[in-house]
N, C-alpha and C positions, 0 to 999 in steps of 0.2 A: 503456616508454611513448614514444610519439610526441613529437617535438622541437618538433611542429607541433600546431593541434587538428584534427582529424578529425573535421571536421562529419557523413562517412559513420556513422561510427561512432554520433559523440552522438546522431544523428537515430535510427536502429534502436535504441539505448537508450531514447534518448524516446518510442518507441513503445513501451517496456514500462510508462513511467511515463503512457503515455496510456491501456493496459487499465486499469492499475488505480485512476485518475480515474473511467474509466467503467464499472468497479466500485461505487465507493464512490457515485458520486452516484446509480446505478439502485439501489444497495440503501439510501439514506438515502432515496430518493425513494418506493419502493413499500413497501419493509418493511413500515416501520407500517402501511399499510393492508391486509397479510398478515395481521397483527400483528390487528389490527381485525375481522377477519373471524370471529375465536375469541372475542377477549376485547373489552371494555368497558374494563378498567382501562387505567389510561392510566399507572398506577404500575408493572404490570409491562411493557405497551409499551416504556414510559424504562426501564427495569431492560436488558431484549431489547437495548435499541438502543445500550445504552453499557456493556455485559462485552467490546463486543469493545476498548473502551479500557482499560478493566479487564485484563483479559489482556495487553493490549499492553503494562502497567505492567514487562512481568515478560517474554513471549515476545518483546518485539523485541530488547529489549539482551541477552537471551540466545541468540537465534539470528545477533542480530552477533559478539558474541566468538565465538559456533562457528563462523562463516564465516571471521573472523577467523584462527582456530587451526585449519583445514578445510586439508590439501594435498594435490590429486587431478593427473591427468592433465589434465584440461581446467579447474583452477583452482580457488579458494579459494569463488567464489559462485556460479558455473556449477552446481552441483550441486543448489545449492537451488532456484535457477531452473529447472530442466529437470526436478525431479522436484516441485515442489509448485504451480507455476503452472500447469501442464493440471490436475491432483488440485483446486485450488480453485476453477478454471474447471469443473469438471464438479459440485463441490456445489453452485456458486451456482448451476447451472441448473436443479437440483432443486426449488430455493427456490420457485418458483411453484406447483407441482403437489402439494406437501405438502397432505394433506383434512384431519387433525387434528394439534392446536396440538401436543400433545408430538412428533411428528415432524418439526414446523416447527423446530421446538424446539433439536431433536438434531442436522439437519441445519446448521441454521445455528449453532450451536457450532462442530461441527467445522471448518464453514468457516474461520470467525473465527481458528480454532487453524491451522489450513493456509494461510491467506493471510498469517499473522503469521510464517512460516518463513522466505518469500521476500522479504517487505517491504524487510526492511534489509538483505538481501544486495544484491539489487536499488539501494538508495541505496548502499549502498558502492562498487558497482562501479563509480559514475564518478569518483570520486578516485584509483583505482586506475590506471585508465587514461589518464587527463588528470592534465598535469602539473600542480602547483600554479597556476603565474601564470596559465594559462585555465582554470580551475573555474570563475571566476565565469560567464563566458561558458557554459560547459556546463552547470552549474546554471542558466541563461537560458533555455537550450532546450529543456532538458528538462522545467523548470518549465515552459514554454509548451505542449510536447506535452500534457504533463498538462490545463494549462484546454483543450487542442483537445477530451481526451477528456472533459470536462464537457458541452463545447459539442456536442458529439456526441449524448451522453445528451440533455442538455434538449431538443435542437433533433429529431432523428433518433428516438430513444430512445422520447421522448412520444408519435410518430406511431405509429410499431410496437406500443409497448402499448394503442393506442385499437382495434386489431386486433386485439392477441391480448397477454393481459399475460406470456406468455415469451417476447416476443419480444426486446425488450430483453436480457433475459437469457442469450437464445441466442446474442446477438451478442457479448456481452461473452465467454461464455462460448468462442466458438468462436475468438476472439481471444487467448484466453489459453494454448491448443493451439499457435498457429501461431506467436508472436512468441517462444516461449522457443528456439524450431527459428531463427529468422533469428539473434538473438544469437547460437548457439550458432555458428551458419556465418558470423558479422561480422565478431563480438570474438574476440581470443585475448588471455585474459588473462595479463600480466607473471609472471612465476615470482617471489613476494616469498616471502623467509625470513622466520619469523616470529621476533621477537628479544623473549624472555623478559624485556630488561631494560627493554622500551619495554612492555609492557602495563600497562595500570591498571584500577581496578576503576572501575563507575559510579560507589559513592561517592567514592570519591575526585577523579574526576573534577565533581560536584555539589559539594563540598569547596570544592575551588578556585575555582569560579564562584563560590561565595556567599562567599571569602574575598576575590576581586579585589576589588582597591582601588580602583579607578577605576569600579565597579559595573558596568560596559559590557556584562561577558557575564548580568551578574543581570538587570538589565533590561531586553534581550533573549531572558531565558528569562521572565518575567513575562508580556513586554507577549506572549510567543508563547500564552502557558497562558493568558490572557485573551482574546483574539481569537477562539482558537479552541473555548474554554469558553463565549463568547456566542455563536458560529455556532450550537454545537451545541444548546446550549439551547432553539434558535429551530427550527430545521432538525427537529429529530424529531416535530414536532407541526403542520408547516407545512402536513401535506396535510388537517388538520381545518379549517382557514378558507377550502381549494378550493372 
């Protein structure tokens, strides 16, 4: 790792945490009204719109410990970046063109399952690379890329699909081809050996949180599961009051 922070570096990272901003807000944005176009129910719309958290219960902390425990020639998350971010960039573009609902169905599963590979290889690789004392600042940045790629969707996104509702889709889509190619030519990640005596399991690591004394990490894992439990609530139903 660099002595320094590498704004080059965080920035073309930040562009990957900006696809899949502008992922999430085009497919929280149009889904359901995909979704809408089959069914009526509005039980399994919310059903549709929230197994990819469901999954994500179980495939993110498990495709981190594999990244985790992953040793290749070009690094430990580079793999799953380069092989499942175009692959989820190509189902999501499928997503508009699906005629009936069990292939909307299928299609966006799989997504859900492929985009859950790369998610948290994707967030590990900036601790990886940035030393401890500027994470925070790199977490700054890249959280910022990411609302660019919101701002992108609502603002950009909206106008494209009053044209054509894949458009949006193509975009994000063709984006998620081209930024895993610029990382791979940016970043070179650090050669860490993995030390058997340092891993823990997630319970164990939930353990501790809810054992600390001081509550600080509990109530910070609360007030996160709240926030973003009444987004979501709000958010999957919001294009019925348009």
């Amino acid at each position: 790792m660099s002595s320094r922070l590498n704004y080059f570096k965080i920035f073309n990272l930040g562009l990957g945490f900006m696809v899949i901003s502008m992922i999430w807000a085009a497919y929280n944005a149009y889904m359901p009204i995909f979704l809408g176009n089959f069914t009526k129910s509005s039980a399994l719309i919310g059903f549709v719109m929230s197994w990819d958290n469901i999954a994500n219960l179980f495939l993110l902390p498990s495709f981190g410990a594999l990244s985790d425990n992953t040793q290749t020639k070009i690094g430990r998350r580079m793999p799953y970046i380069l092989v499942s971010m175009p692959l989820a960039g190509a189902l999501y573009v499928l997503l508009p063109f699906q005629k009936k609902l069990l292939s909307l169905l299928i299609i966006d599963l799989l997504f859900n399952i492929v985009v859950a590979t790369y998610r948290t290889p994707m967030v590990a690789l900036m601790p990886d690379i940035v030393e401890e004392e500027y994470r925070s600042k790199a977490n700054g940045v890249v959280n910022f890329m990411g609302g660019v790629g919101s701002l992108i969707i609502f603002f950009i996104g909206s106008q494209l699909y009053r044209i054509n509702k894949s458009y949006p889709f193509f975009l994000s889509g063709i984006l998620s081809f081209i930024i895993p190619i610029v990382l791979f030519l940016t970043i070179k990640e650090p050669k860490i050996v993995v030390n058997d005596k340092k891993k823990q399991s997630i319970l164990k690591v939930l353990t501790a949180v809810v054992k600390d004394q001081n509550k600080a990490s509990f109530y910070t894992f609360i007030s996160i599961f709240m926030t973003i439990a009444g987004f979501a609530s709000v958010e999957t139903f919001f294009y019925k009051v348009l």
